[in-house]
C-alpha positions as CSV (number, residue, x, y, z in Angstrom):
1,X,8.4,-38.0,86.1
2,X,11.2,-35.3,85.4
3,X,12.4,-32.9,88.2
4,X,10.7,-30.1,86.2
5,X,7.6,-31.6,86.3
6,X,7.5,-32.4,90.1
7,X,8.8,-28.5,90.4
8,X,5.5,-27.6,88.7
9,X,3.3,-29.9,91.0
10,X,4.7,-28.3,93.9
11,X,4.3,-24.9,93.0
12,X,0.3,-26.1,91.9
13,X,0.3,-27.9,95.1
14,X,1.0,-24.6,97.1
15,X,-1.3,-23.1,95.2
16,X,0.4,-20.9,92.4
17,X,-1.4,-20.6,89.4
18,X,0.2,-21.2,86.2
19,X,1.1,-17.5,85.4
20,X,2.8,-17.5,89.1
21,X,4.6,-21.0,88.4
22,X,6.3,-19.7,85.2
23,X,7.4,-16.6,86.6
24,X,9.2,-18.4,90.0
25,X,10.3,-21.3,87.6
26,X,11.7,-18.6,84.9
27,X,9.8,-20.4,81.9
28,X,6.6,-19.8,80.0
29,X,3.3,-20.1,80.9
30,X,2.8,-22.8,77.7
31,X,5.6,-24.7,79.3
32,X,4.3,-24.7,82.7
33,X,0.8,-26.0,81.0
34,X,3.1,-29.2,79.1
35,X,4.9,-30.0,82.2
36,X,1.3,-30.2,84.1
37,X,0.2,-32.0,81.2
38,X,2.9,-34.4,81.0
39,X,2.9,-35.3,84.7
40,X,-0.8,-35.9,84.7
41,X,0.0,-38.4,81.7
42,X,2.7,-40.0,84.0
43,X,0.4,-40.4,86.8
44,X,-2.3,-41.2,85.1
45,X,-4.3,-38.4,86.2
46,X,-7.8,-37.2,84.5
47,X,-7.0,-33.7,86.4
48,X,-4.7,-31.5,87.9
49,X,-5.9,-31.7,91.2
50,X,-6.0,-35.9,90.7
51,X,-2.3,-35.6,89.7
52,X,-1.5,-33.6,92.5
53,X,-3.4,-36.0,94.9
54,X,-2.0,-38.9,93.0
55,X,1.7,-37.3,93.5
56,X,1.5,-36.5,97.6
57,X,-0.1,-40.0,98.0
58,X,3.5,-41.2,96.2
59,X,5.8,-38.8,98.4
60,X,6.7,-38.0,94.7
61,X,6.1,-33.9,96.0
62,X,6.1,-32.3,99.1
63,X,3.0,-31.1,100.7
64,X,3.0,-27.4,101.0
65,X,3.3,-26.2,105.0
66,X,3.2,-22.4,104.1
């Protein structure tokens, strides 16, 4: 999984949406939805929410305290 895309499952994780993401991140909203889709692919993940579950589980993100 690329930096970029564990950037983007953070972000999800902390509960951005995907309109929020792009604007922290700098990129566009499309990009944020190919990074999410990319990482779930990694992970193989049938969901967001699995990827993000699938990702803490791994220490592959960090869990979002705020």
């Amino acid at each position: 999984m690329t930096r970029r895309q564990r950037e983007v499952l953070e972000l999800a994780a902390c509960g951005f949406a995907q309109k929020q993401i792009a604007a922290q991140l700098g990129i566009a909203e499309q990009s944020v939805k190919n990074h999410m889709l990319q990482a779930r692919r990694n992970l193989g993940a049938h969901s967001s929410m699995q990827a993000l579950r699938i990702a803490i589980e791994r220490k592959l993100i960090a869990i979002c305290l705020e």
